[in-house]
N, CA, C and O atoms as a DFTB+ gen file, in Angstrom:
480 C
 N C O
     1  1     -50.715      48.703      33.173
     2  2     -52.107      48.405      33.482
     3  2     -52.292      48.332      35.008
     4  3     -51.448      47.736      35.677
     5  1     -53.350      48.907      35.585
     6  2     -53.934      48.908      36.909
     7  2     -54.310      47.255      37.220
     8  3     -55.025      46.473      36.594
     9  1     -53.754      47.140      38.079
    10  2     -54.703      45.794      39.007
    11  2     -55.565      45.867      39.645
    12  3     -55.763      46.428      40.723
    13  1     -56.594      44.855      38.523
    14  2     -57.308      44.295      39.209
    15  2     -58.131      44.870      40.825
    16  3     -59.074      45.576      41.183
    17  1     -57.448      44.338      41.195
    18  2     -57.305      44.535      43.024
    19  2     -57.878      46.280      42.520
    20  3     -58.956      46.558      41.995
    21  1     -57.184      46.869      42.750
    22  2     -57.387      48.375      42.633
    23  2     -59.205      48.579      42.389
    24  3     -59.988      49.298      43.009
    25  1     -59.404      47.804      41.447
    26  2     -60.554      48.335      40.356
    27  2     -61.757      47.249      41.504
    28  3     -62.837      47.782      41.758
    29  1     -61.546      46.105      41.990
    30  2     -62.236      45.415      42.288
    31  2     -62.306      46.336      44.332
    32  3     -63.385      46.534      44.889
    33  1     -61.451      46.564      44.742
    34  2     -61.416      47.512      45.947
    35  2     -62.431      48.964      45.967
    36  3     -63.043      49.468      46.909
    37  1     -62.330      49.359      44.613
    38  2     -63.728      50.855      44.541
    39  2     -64.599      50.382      44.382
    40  3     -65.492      50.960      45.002
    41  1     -65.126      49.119      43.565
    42  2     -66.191      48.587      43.815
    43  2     -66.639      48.482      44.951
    44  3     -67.761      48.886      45.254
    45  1     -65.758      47.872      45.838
    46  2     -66.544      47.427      47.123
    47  2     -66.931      48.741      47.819
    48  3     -67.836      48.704      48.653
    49  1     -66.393      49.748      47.575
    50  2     -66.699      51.037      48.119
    51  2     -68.201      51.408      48.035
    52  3     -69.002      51.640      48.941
    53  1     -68.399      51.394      46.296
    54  2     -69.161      51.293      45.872
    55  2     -70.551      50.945      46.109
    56  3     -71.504      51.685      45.865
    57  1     -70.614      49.743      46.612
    58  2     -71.837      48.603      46.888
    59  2     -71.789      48.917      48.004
    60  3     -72.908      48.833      48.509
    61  1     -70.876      49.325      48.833
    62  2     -71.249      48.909      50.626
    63  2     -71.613      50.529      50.557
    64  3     -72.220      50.737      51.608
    65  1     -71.533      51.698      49.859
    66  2     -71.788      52.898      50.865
    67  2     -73.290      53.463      49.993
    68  3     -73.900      52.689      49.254
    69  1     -73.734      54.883      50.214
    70  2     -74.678      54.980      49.427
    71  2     -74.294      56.449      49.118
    72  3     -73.851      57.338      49.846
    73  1     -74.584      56.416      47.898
    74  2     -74.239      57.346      46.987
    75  2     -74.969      59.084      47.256
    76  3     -76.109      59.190      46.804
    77  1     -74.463      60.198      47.846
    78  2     -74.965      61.329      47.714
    79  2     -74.706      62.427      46.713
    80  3     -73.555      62.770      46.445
    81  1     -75.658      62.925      46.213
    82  2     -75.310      63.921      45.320
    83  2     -75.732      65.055      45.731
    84  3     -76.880      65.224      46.141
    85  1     -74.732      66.081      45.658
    86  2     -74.954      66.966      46.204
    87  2     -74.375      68.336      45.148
    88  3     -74.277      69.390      45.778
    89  1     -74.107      68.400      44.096
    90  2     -74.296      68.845      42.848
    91  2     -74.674      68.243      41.653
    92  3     -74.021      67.809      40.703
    93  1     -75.903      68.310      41.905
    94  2     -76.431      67.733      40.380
    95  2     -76.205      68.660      38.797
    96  3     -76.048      69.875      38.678
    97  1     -76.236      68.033      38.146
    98  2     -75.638      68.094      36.725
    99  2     -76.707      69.680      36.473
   100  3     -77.905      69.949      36.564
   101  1     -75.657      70.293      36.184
   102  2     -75.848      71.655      35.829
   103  2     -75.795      73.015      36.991
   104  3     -75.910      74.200      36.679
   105  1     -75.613      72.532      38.231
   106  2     -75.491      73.351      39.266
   107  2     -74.201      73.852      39.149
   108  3     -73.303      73.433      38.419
   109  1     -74.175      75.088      40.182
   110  2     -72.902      75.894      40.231
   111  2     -71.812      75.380      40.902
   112  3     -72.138      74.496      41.694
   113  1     -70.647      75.620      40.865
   114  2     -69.496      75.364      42.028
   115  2     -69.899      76.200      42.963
   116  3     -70.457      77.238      42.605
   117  1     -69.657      75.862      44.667
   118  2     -70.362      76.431      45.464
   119  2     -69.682      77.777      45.791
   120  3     -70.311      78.732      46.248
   121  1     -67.903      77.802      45.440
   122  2     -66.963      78.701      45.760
   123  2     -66.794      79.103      44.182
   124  3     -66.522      80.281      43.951
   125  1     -66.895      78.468      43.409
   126  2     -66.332      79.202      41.709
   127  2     -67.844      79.240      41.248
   128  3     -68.402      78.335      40.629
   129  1     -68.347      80.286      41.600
   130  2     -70.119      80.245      40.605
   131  2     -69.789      80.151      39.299
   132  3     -70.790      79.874      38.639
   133  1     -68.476      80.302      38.414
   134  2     -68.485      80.396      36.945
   135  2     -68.338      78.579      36.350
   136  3     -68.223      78.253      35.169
   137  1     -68.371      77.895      37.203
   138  2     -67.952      76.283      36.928
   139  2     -69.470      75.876      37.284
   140  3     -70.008      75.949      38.389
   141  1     -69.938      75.497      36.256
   142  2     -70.582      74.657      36.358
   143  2     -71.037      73.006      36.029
   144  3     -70.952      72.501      34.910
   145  1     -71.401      72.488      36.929
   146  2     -71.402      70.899      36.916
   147  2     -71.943      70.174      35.701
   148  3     -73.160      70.123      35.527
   149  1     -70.953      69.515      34.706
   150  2     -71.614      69.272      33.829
   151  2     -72.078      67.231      33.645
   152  3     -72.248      66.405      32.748
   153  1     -72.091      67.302      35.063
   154  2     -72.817      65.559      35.340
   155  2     -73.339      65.676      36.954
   156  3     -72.743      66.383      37.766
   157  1     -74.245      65.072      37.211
   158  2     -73.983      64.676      38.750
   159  2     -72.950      64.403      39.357
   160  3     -72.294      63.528      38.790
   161  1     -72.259      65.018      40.844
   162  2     -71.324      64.891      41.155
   163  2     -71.698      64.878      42.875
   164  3     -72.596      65.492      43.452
   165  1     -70.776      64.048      43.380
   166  2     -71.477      63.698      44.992
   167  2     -70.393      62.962      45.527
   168  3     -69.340      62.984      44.891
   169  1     -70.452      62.342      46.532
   170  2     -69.782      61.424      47.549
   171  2     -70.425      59.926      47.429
   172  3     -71.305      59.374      46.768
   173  1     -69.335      59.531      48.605
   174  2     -69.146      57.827      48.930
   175  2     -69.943      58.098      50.497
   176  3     -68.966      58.362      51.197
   177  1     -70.996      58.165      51.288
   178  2     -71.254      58.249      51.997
   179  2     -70.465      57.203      53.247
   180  3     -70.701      55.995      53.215
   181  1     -69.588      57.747      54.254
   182  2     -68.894      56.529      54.600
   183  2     -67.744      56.045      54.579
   184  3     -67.285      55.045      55.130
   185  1     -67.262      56.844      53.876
   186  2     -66.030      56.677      53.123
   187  2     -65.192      58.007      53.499
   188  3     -65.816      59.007      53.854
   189  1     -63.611      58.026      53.414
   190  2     -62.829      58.823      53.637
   191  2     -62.059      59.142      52.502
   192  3     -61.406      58.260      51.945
   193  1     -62.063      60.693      51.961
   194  2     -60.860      61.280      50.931
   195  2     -59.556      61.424      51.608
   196  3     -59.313      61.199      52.793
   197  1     -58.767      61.822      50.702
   198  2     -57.508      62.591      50.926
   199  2     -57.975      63.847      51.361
   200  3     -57.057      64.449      51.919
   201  1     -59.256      64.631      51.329
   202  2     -59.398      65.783      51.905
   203  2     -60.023      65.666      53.243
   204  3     -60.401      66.640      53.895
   205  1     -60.101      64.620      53.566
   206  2     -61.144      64.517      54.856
   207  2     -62.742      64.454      54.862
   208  3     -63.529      64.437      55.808
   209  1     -62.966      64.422      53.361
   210  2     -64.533      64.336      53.220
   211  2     -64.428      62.667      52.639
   212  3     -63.445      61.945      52.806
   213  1     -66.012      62.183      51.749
   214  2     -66.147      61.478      51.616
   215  2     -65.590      60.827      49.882
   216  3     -65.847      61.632      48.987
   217  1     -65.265      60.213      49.663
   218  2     -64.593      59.654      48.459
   219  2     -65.663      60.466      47.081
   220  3     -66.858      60.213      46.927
   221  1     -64.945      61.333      46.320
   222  2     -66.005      61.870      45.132
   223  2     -66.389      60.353      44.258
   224  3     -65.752      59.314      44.082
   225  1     -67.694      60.802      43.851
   226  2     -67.986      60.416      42.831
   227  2     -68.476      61.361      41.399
   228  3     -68.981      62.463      41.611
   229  1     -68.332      60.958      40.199
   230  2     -69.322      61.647      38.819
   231  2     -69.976      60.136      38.791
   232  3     -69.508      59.030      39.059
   233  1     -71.591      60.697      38.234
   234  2     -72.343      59.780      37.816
   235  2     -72.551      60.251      36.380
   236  3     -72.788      61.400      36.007
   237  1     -72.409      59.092      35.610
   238  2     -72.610      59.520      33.612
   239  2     -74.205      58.713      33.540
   240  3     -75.069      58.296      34.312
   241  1     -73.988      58.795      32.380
   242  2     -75.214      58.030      31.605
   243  2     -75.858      57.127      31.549
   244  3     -76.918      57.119      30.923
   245  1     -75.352      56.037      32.240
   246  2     -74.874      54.701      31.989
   247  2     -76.052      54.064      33.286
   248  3     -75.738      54.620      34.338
   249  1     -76.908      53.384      33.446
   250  2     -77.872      53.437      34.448
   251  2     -77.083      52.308      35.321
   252  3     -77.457      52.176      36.487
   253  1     -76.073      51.523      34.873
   254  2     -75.360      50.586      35.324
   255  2     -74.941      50.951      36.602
   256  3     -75.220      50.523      37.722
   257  1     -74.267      51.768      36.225
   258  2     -73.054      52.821      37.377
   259  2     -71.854      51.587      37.421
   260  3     -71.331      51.290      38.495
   261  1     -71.624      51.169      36.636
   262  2     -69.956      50.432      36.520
   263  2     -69.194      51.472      36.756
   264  3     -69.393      52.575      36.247
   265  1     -68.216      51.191      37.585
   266  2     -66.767      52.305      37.270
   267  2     -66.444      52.517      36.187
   268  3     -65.884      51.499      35.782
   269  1     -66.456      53.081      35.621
   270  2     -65.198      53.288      34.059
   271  2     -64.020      54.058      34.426
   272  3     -63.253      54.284      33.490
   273  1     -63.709      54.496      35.518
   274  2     -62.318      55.359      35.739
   275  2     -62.523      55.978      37.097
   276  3     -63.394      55.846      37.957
   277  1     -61.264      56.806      36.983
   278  2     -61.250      57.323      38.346
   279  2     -60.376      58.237      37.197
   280  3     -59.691      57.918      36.226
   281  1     -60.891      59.993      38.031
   282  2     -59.228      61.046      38.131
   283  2     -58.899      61.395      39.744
   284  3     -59.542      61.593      40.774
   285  1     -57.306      61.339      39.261
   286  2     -56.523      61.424      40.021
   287  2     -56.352      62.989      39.867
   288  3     -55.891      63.274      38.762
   289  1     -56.661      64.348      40.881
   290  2     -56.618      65.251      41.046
   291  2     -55.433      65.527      41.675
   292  3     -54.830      64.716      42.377
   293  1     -55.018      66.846      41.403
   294  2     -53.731      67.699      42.715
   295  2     -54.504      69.040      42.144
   296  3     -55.141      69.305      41.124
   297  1     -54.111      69.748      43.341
   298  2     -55.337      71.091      43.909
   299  2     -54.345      72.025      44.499
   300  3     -54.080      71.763      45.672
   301  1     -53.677      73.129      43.949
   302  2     -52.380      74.080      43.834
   303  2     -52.429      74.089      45.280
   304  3     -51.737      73.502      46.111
   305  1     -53.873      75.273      45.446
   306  2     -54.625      76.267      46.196
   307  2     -54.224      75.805      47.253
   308  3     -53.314      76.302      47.917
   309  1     -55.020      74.524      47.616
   310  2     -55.577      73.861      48.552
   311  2     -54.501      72.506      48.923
   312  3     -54.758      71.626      49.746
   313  1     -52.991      72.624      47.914
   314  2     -52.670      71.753      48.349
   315  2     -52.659      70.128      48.819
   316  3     -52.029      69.574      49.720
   317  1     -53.495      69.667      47.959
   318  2     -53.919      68.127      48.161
   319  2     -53.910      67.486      46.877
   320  3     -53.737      67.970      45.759
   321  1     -54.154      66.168      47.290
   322  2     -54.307      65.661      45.728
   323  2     -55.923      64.721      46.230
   324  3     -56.494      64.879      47.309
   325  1     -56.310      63.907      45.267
   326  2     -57.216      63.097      45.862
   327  2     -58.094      62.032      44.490
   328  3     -57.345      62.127      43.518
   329  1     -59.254      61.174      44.123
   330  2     -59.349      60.635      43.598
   331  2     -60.702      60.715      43.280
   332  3     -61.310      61.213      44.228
   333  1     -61.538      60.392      42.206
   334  2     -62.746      61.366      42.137
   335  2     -63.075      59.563      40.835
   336  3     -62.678      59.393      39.682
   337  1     -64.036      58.465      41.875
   338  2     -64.480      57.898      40.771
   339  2     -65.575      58.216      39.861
   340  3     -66.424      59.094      40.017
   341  1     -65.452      57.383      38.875
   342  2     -66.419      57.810      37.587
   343  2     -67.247      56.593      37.105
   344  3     -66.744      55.581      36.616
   345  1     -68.656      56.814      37.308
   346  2     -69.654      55.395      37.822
   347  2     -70.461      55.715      36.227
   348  3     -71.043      56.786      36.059
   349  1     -70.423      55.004      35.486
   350  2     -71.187      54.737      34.101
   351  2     -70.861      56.121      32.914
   352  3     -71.600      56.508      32.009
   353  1     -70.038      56.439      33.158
   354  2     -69.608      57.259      32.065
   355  2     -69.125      56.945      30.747
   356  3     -68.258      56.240      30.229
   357  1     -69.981      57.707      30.428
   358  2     -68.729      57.494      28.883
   359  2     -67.435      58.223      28.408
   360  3     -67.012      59.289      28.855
   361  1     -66.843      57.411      27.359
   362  2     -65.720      58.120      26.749
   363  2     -65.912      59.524      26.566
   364  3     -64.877      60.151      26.791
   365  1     -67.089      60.374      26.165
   366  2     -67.572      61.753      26.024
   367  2     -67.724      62.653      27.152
   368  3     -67.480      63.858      27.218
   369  1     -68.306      61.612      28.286
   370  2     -68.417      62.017      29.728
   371  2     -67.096      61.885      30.379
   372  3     -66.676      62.974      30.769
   373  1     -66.700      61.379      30.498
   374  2     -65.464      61.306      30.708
   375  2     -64.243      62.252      30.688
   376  3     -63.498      62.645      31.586
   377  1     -64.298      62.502      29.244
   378  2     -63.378      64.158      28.959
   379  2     -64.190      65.204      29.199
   380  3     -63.571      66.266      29.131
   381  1     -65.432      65.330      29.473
   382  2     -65.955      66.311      29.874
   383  2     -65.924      67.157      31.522
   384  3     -66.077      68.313      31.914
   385  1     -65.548      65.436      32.327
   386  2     -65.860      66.178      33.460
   387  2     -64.182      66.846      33.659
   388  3     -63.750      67.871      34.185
   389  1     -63.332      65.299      32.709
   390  2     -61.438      66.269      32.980
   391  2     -61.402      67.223      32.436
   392  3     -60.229      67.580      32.548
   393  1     -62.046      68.117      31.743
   394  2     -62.174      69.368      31.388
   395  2     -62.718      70.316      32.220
   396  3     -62.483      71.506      32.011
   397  1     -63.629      69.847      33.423
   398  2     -64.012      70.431      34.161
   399  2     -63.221      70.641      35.211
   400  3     -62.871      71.808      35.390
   401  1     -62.659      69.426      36.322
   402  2     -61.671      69.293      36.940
   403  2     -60.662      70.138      36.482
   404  3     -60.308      70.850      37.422
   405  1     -59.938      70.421      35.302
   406  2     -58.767      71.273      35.161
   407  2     -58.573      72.367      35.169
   408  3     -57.558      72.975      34.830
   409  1     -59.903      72.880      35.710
   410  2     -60.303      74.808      35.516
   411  2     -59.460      74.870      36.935
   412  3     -59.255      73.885      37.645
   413  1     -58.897      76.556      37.285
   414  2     -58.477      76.818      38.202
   415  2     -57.227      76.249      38.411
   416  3     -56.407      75.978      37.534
   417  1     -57.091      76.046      39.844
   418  2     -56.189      75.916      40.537
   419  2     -55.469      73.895      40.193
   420  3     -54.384      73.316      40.254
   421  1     -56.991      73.526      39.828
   422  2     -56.753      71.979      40.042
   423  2     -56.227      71.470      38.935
   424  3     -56.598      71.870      37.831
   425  1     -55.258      70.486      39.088
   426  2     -55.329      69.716      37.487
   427  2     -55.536      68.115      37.723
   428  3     -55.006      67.372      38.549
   429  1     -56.595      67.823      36.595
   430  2     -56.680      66.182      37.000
   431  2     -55.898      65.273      36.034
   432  3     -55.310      65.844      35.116
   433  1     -55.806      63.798      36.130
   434  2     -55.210      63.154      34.779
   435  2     -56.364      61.976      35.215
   436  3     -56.547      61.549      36.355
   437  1     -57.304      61.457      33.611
   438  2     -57.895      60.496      33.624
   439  2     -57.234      58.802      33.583
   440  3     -56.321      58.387      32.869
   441  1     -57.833      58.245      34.334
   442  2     -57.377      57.107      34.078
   443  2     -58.700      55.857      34.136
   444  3     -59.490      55.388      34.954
   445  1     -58.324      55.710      32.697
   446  2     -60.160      54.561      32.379
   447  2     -59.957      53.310      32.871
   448  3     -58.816      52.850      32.893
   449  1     -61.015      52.604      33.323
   450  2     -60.466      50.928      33.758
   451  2     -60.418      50.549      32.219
   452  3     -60.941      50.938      31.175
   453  1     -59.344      49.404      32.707
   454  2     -59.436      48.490      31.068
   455  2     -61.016      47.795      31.180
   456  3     -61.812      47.752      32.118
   457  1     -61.078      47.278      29.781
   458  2     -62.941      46.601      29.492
   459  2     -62.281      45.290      29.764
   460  3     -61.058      45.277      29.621
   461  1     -62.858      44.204      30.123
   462  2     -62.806      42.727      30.497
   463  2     -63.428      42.506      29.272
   464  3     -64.329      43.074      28.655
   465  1     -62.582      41.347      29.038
   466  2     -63.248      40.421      27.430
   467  2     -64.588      40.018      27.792
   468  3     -64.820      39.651      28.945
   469  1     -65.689      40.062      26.713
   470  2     -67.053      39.092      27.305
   471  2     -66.407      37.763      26.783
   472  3     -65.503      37.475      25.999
   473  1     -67.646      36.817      27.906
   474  2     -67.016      35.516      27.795
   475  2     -67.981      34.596      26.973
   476  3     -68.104      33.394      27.206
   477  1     -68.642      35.261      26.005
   478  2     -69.600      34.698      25.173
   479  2     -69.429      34.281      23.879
   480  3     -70.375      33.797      23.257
């Protein structure tokens, strides 16, 4: 199991930066026109990747935008790896976008936050 710490650290990413999207759900890949985006997909404005851009985000369904996961990408081509969170998705959304991520060159592996017990 992931700590804590980990899950409570993208949050703060989260809240302090502001969210850009810059492929919205159904647009093309800008270099693979045959991939297309099947959620909103954007940056951490503010924030630093492993590629030198800004931390990815997918936005799902979920109007919350809780994290539910992060994938952990490696990219043949291009040589990198990097981390791509996932803000209100679901279990459906979820395998949809690692299905997307795995076209080409890239391969991702999902990893969901655990759910916290309610305390009710």
């Amino acid at each position: 199991m992931i700590h804590e710490a980990f899950w409570q650290t993208l949050a703060e990413f989260v809240r302090s930066s502001r969210i850009v999207i810059d492929r919205p759900r159904g647009s093309l890949h800008p270099r693979y026109p045959e991939f297309r985006y099947p959620l909103d997909y954007g940056y951490l404005e503010g924030t630093c990747s492993g590629d030198g851009q800004g931390i990815d985000v997918w936005i799902g369904s979920d109007p919350a935008r809780q994290i539910t996961g992060v994938i952990v990408t490696a990219d043949a081509k291009k040589y990198d790896a990097e981390i791509k969170i996932l803000l209100g998705c679901t279990p459906a959304e979820q395998q949809e976008i690692l299905t997307f991520v795995n076209q080409g060159s890239q391969a991702g592996l999902l990893v969901e936050r655990p759910q916290t017990p309610s305390l009710a």
